[in-house]
Backbone bond lengths (Angstrom), bond angles and torsions (degrees), N, CA, C in turn:
res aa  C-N    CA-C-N  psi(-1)  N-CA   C-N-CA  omega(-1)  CA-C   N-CA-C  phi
1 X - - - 1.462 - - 1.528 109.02 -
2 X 1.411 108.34 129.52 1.868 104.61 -172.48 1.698 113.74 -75.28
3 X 1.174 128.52 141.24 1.301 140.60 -169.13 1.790 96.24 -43.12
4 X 1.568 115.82 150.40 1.692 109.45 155.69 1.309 102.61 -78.22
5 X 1.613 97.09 165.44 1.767 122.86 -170.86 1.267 97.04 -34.19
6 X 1.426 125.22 -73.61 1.622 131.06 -127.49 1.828 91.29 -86.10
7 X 1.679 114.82 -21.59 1.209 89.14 156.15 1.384 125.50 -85.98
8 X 1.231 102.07 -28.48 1.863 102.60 172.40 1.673 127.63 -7.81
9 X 1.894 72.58 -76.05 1.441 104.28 159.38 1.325 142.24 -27.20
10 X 1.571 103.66 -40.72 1.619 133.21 -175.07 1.151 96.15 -62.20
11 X 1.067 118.51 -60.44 1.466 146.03 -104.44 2.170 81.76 -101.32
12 X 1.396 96.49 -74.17 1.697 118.44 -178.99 2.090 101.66 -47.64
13 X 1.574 96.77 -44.19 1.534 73.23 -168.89 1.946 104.46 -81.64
14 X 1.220 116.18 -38.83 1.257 104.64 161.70 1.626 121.06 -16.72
15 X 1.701 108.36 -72.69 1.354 112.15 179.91 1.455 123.70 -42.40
16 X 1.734 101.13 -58.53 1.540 97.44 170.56 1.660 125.74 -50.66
17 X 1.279 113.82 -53.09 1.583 97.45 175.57 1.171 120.80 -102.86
18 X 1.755 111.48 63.53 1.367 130.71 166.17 1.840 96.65 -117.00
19 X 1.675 96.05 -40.99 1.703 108.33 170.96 1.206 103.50 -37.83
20 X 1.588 89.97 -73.89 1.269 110.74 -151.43 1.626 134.94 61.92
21 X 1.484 102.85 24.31 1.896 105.41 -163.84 2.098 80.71 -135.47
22 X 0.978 125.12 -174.17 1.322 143.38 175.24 1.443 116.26 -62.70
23 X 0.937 120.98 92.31 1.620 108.31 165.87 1.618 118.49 -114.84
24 X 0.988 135.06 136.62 1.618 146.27 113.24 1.266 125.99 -3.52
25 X 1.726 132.43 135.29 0.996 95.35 177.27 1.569 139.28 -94.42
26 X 1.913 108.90 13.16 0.979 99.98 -171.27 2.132 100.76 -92.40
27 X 1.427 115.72 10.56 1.412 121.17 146.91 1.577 119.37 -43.94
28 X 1.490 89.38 -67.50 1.625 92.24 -175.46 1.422 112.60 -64.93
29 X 1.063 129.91 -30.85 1.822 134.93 179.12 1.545 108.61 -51.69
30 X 1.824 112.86 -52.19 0.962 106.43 -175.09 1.956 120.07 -97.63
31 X 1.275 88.09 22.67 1.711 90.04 -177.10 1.958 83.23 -110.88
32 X 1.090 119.49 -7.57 1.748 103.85 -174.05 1.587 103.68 -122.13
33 X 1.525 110.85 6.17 1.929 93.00 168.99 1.232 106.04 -37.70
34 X 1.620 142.00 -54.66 1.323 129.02 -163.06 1.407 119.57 -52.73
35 X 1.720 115.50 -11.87 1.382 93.39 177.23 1.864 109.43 -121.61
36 X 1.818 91.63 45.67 1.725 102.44 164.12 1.547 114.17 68.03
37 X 1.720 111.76 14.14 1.697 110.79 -163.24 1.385 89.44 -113.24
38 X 1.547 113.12 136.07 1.188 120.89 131.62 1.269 162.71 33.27
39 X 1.471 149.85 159.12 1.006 137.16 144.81 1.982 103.90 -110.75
40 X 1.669 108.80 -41.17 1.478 98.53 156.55 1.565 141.12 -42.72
41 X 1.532 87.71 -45.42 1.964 80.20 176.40 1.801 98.96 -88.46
42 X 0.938 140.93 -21.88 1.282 134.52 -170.96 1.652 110.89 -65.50
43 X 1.467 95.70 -38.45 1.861 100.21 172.59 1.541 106.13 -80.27
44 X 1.373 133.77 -46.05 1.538 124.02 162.90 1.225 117.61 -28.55
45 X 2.147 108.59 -59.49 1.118 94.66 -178.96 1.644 150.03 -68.21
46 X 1.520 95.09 -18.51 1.298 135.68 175.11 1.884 111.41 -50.45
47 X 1.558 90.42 -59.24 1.215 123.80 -176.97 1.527 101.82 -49.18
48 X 1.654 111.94 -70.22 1.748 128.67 -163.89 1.859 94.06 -57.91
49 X 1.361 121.52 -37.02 1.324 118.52 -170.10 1.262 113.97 -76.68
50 X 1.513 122.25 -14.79 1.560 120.00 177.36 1.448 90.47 -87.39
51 X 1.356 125.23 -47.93 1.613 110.98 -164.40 1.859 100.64 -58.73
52 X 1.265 121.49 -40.07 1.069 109.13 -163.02 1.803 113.52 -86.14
53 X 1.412 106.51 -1.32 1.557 112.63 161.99 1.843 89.54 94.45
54 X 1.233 130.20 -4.50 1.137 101.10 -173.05 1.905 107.42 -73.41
55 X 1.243 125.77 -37.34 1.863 106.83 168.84 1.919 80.36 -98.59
56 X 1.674 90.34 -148.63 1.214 118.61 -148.06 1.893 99.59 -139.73
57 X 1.109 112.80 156.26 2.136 107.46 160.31 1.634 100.20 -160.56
58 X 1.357 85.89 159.36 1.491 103.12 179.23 1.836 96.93 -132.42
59 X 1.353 114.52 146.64 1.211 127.36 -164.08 1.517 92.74 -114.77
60 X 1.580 102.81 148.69 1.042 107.12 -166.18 1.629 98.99 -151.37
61 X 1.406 126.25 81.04 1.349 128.03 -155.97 1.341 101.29 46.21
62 X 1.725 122.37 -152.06 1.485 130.98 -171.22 1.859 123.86 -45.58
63 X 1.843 100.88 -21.56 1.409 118.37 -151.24 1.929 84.16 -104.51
64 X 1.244 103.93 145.28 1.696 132.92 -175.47 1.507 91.91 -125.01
65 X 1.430 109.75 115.83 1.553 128.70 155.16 1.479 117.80 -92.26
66 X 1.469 127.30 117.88 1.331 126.19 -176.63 1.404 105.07 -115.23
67 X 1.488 106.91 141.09 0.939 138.61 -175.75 1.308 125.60 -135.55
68 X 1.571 115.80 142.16 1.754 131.76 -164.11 1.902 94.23 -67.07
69 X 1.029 120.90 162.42 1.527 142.20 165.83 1.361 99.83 -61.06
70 X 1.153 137.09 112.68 1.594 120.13 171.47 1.964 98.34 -98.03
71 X 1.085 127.37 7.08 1.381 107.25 156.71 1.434 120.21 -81.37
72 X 1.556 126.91 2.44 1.525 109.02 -173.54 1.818 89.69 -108.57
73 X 1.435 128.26 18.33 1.250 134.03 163.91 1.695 107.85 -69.02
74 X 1.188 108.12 179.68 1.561 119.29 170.33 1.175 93.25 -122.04
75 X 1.150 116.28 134.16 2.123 126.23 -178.67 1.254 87.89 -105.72
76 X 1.518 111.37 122.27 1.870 113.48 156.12 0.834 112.60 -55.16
77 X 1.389 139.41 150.43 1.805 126.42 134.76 1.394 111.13 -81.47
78 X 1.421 96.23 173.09 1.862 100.30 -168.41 0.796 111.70 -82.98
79 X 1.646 134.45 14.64 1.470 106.23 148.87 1.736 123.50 -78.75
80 X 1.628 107.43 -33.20 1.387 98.65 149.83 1.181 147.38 -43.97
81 X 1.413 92.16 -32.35 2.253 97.01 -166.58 1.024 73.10 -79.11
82 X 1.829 145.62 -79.95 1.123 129.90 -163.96 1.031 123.35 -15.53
83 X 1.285 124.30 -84.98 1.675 119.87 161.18 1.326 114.50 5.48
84 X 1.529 79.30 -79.75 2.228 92.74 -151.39 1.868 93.84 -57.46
85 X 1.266 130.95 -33.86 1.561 127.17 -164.92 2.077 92.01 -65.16
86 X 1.171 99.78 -39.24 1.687 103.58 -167.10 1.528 99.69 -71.54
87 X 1.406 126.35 -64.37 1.646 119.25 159.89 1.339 117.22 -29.89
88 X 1.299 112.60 -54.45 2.091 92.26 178.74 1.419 115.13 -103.25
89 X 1.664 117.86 25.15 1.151 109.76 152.70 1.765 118.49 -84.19
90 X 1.302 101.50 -32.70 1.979 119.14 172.75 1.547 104.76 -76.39
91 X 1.316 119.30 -22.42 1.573 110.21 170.27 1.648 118.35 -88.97
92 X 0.921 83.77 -20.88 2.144 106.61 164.20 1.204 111.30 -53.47
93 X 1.880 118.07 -63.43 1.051 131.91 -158.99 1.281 93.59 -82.10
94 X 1.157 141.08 -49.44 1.345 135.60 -179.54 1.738 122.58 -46.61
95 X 1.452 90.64 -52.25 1.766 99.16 158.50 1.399 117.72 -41.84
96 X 1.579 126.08 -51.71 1.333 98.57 -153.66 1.566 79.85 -118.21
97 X 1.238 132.37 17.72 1.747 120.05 133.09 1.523 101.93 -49.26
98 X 1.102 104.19 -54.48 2.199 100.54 -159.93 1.030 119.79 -62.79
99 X 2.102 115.06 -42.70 1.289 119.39 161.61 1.552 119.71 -50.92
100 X 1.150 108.12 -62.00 1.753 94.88 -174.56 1.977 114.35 -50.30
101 X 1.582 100.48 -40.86 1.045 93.79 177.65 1.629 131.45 -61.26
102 X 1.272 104.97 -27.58 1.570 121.73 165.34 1.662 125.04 -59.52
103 X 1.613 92.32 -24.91 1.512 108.61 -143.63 2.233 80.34 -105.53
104 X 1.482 107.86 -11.15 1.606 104.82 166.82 1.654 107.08 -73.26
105 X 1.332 94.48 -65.44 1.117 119.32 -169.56 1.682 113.10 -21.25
106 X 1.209 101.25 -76.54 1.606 128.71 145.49 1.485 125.77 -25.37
107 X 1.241 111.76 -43.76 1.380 103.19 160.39 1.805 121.13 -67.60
108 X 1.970 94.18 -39.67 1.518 82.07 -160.31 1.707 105.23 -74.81
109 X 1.424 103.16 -14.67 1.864 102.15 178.35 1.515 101.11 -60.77
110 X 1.467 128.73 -48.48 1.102 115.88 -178.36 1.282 146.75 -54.54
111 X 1.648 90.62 -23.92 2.010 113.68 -179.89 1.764 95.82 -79.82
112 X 1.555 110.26 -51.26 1.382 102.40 177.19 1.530 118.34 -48.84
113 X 1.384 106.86 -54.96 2.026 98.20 173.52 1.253 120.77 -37.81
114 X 1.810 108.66 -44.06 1.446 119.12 -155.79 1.780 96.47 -73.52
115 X 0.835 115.51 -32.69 1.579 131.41 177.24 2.170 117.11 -70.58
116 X 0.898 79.19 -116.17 1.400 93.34 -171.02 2.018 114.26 -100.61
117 X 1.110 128.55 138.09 1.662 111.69 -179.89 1.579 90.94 -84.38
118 X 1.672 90.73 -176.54 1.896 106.39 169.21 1.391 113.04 -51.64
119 X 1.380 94.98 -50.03 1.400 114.43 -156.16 1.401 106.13 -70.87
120 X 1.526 122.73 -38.59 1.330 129.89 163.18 1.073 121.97 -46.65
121 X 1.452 119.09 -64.50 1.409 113.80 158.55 1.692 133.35 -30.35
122 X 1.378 108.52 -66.81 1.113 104.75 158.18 1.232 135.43 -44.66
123 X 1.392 130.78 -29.95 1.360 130.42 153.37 1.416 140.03 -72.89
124 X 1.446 100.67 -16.66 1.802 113.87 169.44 1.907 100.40 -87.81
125 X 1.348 122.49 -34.92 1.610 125.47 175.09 1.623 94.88 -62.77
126 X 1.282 131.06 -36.79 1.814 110.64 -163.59 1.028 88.00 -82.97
127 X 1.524 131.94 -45.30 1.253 114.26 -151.81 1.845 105.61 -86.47
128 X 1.233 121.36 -7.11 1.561 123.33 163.16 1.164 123.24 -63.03
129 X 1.655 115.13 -33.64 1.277 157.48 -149.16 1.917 104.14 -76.46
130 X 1.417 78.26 -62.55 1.747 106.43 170.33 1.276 125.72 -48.12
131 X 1.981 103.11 -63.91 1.328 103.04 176.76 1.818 113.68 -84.03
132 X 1.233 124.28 23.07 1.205 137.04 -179.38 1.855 89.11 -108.77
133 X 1.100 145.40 -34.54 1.608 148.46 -162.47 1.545 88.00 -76.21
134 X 1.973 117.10 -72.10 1.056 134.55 -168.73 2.169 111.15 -40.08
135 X 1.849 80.48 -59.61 1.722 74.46 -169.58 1.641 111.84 -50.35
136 X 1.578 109.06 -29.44 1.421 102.51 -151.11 1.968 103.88 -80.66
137 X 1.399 94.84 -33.09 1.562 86.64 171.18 1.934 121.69 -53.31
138 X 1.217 114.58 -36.87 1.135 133.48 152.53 1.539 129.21 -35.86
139 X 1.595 93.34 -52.52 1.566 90.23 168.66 1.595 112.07 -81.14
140 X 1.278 104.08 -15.04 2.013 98.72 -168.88 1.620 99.49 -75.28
141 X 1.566 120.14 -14.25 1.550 121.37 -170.45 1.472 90.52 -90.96
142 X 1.310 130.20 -53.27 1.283 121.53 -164.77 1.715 108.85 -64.03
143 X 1.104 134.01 -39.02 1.715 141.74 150.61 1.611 95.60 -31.68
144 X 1.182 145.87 -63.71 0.963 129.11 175.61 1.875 136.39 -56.71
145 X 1.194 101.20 2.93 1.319 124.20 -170.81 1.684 104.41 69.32
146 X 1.117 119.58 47.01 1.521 103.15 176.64 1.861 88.63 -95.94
147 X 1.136 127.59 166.69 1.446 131.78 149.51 1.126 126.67 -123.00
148 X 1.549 125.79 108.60 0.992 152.64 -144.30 1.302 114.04 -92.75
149 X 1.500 124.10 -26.94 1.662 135.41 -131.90 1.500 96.53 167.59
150 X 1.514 95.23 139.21 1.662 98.84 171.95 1.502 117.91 -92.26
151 X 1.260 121.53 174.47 1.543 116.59 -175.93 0.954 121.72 -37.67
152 X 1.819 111.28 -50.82 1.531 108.16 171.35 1.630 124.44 -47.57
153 X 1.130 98.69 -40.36 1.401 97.25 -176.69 1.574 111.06 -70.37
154 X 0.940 102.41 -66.60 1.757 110.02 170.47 1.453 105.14 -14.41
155 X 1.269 108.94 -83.88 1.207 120.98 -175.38 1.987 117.19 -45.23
156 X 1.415 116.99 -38.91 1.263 108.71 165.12 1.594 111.13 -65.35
157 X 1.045 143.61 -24.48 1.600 160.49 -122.33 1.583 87.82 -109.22
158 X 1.397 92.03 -55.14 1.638 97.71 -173.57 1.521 115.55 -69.35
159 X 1.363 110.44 -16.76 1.327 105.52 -172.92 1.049 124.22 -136.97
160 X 1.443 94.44 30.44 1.580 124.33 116.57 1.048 163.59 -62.88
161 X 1.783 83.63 -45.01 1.879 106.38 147.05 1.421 119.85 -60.13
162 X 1.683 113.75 -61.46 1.090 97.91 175.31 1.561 138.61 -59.47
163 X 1.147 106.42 5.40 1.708 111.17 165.74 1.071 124.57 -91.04
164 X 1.640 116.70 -25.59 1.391 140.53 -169.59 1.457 81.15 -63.77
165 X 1.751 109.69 -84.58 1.454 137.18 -150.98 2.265 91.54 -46.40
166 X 1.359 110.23 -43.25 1.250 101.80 168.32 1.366 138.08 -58.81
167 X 1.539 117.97 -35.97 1.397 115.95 161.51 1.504 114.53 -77.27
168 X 0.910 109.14 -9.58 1.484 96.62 -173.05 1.483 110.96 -87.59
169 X 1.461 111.50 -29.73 1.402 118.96 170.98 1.632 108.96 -79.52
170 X 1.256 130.91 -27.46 1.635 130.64 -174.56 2.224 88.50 -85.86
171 X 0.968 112.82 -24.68 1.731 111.92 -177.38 1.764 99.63 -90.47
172 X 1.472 130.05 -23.78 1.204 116.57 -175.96 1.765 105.26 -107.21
173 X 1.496 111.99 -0.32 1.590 107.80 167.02 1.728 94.84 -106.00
174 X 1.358 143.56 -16.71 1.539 121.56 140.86 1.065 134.51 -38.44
175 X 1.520 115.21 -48.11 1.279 104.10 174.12 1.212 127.50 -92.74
176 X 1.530 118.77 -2.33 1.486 116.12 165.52 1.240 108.06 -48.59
177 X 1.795 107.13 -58.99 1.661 98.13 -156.83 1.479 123.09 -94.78
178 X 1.699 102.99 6.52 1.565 108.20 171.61 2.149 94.57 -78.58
179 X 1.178 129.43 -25.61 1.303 130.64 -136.61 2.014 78.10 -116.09
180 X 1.515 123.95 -20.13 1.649 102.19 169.55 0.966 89.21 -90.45
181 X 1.199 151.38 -36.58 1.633 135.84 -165.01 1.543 108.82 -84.79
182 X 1.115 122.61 -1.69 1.664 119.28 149.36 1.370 125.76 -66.59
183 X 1.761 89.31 -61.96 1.208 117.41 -179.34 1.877 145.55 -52.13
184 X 1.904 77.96 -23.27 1.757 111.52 -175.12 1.437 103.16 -58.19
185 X 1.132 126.58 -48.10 1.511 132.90 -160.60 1.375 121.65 -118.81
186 X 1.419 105.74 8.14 1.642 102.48 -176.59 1.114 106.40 -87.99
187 X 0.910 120.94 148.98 2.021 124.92 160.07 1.204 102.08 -80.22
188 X 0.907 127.19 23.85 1.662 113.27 154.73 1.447 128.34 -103.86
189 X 1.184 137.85 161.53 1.302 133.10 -159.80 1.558 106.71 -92.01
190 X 1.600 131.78 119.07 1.450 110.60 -174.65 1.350 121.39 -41.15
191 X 1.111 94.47 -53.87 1.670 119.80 -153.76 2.037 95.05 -47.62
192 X 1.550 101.28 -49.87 1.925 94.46 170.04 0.955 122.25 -96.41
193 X 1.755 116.60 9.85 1.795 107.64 176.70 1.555 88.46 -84.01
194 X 1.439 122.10 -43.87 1.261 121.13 -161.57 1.874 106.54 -65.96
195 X 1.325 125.85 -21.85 1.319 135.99 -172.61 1.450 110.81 -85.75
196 X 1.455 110.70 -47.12 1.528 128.32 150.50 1.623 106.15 -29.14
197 X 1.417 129.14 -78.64 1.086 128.73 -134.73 1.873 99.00 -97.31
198 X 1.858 108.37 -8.41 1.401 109.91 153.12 1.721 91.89 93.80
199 X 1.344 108.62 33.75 1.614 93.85 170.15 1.484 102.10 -114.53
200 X 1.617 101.52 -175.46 1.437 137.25 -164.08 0.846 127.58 -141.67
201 X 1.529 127.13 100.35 1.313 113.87 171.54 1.774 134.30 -104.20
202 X 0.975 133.80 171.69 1.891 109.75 -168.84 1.332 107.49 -56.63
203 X 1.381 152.48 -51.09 0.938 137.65 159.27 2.151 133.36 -18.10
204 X 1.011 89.72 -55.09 1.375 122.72 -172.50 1.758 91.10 -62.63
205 X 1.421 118.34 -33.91 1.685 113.80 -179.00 1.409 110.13 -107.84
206 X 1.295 126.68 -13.62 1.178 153.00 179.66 2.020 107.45 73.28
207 X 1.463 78.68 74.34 1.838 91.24 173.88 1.178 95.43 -125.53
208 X 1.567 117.76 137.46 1.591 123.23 -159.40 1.637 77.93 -144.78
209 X 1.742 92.49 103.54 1.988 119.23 165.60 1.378 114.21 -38.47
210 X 1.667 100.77 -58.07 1.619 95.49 -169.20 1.412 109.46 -89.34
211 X 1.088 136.69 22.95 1.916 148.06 129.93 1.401 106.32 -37.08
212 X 1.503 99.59 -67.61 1.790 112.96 175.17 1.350 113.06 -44.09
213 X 1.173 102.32 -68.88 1.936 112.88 -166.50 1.757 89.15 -52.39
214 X 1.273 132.80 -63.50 1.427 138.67 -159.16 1.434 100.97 -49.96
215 X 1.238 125.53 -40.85 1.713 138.98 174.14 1.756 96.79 -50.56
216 X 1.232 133.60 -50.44 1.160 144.91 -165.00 1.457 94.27 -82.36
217 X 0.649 143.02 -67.10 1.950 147.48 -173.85 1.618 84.42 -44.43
218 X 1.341 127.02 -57.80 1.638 117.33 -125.14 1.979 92.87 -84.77
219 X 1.673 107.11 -31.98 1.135 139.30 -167.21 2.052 99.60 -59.19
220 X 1.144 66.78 -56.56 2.107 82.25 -179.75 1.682 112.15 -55.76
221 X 1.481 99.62 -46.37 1.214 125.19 172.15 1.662 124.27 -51.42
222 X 1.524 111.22 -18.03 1.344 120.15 -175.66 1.398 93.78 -116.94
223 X 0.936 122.79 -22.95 2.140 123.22 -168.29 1.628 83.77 -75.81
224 X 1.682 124.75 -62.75 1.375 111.71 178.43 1.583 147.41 -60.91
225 X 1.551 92.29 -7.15 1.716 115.23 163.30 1.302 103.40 -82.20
């Protein structure tokens, strides 16, 4: 059942000086279907509210633009607007600080997908891990003067290691800087986002890289004696 007039009325001038910007009246018709009215009573009401001064209209050939009272507003002065323009110029900048920063973030998750998963990683590190355990027992026998393998071999052995000891260092400076550029902007604390999400890094198991590499220096170091 459609509202009576005098609420009609309520109802329409409410809307207008909630606008508060220029409207028409088939604006107001279609911003108030929800309350079952009109375009007849909406122009009555429109109509009864200019005669009675509560908004305002300006005619414009056949078409009537209505408009809110701007004296029952509060007018800033410019030292206010000033203000408020300087507040959402620093809330501006802050915005598209966050976007770009979001908009890194986002990139670098995407290069990581496009690349390698977690889980991948973690499975190319055990299994580096492994043949990094194997070679080195190998080298602790050859320090003893046992000989294990002839030059040829040696020499492939080694450069094996040194490929190992290379991915493992080009796979543990990936994930440094995919894991600061996560890490840069989150409000979360590394130390439990990283515990959260169940990773490991050599530290964290107590595997110390340049132990490895030093095995390789010391190794070279006895082939040339």
């Amino acid at each position: 059942m459609p509202p009576k007039a005098d609420n009609t009325e309520g109802i329409v001038l409410n809307f207008v000086n909630e606008q508060n910007r220029p409207l028409n009246v088939q604006n107001v018709a279609d911003s108030l279907q929800k309350f079952n009215l009109k375009k007849a009573p909406i122009q009555k009401a429109l109509d009864n509210l200019c005669d009675s001064g509560k908004i305002s209209f300006k005619e414009y050939g056949k078409h009537k633009i209505y408009l809110a009272r701007q004296d029952q507003f509060d007018i800033l002065d410019s030292e206010e607007l000033n203000k408020m323009k300087e507040e959402n110029a620093n809330l501006q900048e802050r915005l598209d600080q966050q976007k770009k920063a979001t908009s890194e973030v986002e990139a670098e998750i995407k290069s990581l997908q496009s690349n390698l998963t977690l889980e991948e990683i973690h499975a190319k590190e055990a299994k580096l891990r492994k043949e990094v355990d194997e070679m080195e027992k190998k080298l602790i026998k050859l320090r003893g003067g046992v000989t294990l393998v002839s030059p040829e071999e040696r020499k492939a052995i080694e450069g094996l290691y040194s490929e190992a000891l290379n991915q493992w260092r080009i796979r543990k400076r990936m994930f440094r800087d995919v894991w600061d550029a996560i890490t840069e902007n989150s409000p979360k604390n590394p130390k439990e986002f990283k515990e959260e999400l169940g990773i490991e890094n050599d530290e964290d198991v107590g595997v110390n890289f340049q132990s490895f590499a030093d095995l390789m220096q010391h190794g070279k170091k006895r082939a040339r004696g």
